[in-house]
C-alpha positions in Angstrom: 25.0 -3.7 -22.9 23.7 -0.7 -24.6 24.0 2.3 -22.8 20.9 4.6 -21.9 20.1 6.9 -24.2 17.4 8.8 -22.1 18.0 8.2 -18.1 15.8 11.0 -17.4 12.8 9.1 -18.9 13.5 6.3 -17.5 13.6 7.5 -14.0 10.8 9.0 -14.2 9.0 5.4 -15.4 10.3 4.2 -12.0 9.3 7.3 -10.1 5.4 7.5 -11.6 5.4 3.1 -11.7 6.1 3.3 -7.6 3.8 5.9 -7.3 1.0 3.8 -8.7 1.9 1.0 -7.0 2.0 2.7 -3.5 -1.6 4.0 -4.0 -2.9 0.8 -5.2 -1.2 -1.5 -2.7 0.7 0.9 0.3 4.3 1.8 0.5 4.9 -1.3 2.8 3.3 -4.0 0.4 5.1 -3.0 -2.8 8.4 -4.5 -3.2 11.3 -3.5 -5.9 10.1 -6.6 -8.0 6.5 -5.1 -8.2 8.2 -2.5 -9.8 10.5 -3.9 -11.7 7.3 -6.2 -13.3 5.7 -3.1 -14.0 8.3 -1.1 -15.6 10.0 -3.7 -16.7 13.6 -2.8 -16.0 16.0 -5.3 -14.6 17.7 -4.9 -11.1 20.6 -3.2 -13.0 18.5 -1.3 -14.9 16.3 0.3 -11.7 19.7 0.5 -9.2 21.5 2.7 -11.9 19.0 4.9 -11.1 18.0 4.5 -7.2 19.7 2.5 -4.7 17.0 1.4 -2.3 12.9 1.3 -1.9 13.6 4.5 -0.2 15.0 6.5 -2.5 12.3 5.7 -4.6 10.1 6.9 -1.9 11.7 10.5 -1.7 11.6 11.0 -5.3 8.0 10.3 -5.3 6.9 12.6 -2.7 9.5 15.2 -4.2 7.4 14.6 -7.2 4.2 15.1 -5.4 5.5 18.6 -4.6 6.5 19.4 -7.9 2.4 18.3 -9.2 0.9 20.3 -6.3 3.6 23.7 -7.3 2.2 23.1 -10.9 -0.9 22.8 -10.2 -1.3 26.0 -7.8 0.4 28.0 -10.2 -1.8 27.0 -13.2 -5.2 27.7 -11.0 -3.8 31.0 -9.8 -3.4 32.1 -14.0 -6.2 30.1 -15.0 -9.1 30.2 -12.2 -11.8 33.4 -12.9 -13.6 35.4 -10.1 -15.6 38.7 -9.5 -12.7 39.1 -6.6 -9.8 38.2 -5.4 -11.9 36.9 -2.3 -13.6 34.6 -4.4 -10.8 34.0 -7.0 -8.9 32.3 -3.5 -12.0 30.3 -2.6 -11.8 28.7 -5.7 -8.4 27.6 -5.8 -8.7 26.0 -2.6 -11.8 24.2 -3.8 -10.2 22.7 -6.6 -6.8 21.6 -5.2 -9.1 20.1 -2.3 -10.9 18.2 -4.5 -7.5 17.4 -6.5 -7.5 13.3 -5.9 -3.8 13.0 -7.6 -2.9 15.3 -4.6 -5.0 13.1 -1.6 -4.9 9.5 -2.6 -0.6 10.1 -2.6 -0.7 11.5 0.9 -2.8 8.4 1.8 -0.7 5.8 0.8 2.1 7.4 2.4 0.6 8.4 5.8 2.9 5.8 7.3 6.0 7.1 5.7 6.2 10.2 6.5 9.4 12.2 6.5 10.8 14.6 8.6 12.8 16.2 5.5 9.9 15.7 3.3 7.8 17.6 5.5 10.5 20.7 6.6 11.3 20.6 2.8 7.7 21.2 2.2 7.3 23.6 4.9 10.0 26.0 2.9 8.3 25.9 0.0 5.2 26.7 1.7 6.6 29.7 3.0 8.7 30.4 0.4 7.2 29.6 -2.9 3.3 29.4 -2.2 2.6 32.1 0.3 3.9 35.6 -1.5 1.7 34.4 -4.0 -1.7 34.3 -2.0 0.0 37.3 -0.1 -0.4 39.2 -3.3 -4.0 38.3 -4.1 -4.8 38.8 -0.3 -3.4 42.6 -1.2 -5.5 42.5 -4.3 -8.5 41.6 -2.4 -7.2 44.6 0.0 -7.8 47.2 -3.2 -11.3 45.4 -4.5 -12.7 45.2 -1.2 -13.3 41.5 -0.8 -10.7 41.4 2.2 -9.5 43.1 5.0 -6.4 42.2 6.4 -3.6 43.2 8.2 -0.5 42.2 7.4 -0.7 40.0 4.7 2.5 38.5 3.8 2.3 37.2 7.4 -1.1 36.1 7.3 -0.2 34.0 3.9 2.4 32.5 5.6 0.2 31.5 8.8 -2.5 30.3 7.1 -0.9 28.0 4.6 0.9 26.7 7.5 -2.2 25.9 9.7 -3.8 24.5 6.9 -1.7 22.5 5.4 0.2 21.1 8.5 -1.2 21.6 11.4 -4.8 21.1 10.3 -3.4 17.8 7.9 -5.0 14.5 9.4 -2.3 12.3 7.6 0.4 13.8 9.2 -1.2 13.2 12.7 -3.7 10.3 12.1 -6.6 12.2 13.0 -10.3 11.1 12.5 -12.6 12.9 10.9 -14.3 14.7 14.3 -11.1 15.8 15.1 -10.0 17.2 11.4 -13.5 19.2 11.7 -12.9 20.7 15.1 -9.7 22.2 14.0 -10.4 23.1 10.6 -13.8 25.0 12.1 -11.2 26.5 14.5 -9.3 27.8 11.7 -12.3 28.7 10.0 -12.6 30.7 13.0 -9.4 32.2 13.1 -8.8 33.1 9.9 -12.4 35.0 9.8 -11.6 37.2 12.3 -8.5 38.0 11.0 -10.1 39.5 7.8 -9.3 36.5 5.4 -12.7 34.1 5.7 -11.8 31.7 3.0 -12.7 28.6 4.6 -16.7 27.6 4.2 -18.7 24.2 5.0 -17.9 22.9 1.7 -14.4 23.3 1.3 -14.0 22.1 5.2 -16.2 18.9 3.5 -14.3 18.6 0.8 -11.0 18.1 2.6 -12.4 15.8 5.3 -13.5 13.4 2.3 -10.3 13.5 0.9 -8.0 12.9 3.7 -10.0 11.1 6.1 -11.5 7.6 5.5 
């Protein structure tokens, strides 16, 4: 048998093929033959390269990670505004309304990971939130914030948001996503960083919640 010239492609055929397949049909419902039909690798071909439906799983969601990374750090260079205040706002509008990001986390809700979530939890803190610390400092100098501390409040306020506000990870409806994002809305307000409006709070309800 001809040995593999490029394993990295073809692990990534298998990594974006499951992905497809678990938004289309659920993590439960595809089997290792649905993906094997559509990549069309045999069994040898897709073990080489992952050992079980699960490792699939992790590289997918490890791949989700690496998209929303990408993503934030592209709108961050790319994304225009009068402000830091408003340059922020925007961001989060657009990875809200982001549907590679959502329709994932749907099709997983059920197969949530405790690694997958700690691991994304580090790079929340560690990765994502120096970076809106320093446009939170920036929208210190302009005017278009005030708030304390803001490497800490970064760091909170991803958190909340992104966890503790997440209906996938809890299986929340959508009256109880609103209450707490309004509650964070809140929060964040009077802590001198009111990002969150009706129409970003809208925007993640229709995405997450059915």
């Amino acid at each position: 048998m001809p040995r593999n010239k490029h394993p990295e492609q073809t692990r990534e055929r298998i990594v974006a093929a499951a992905a497809e397949l678990f938004v289309e049909n659920g993590y439960e419902q595809t089997s290792i033959q649905d993906i094997l039909d559509t990549t069309g690798l045999s069994k040898g071909g897709l073990y080489h390269h992952f050992k079980s439906k699960e490792q699939i799983l992790e590289a997918v969601m490890e791949r989700r990670i690496q998209y929303v990374g990408k993503r934030f750090h592209e709108l961050i260079c790319d994304t225009p505004g009068e402000n830091a205040k408003e340059k922020l706002k925007k961001i989060l509008a657009q990875l809200a309304a982001d549907s590679k990001i959502h329709t994932l986390d749907q099709a997983l809700a059920s197969q949530i990971d405790p690694h997958f979530v700690v691991n994304g939890i580090q790079t929340c803190i560690r990765q994502d939130a120096p970076i809106i610390a320093e446009l939170i400092k920036e929208g210190n100098r302009d005017g278009s914030l005030q708030t304390e501390q803001p490497d800490l409040c970064a760091e909170v306020f991803l958190m909340l948001l992104n966890y503790w506000a997440n209906p996938v990870l809890f299986h929340r409806n959508r009256e109880e996503t609103d209450i707490r994002l309004r509650y964070l809305q809140s929060m964040m307000s009077q802590l001198g960083l009111d990002l969150i409006d009706d129409s970003l709070i809208a925007h993640l309800i229709n995405a997450y919640v059915q």
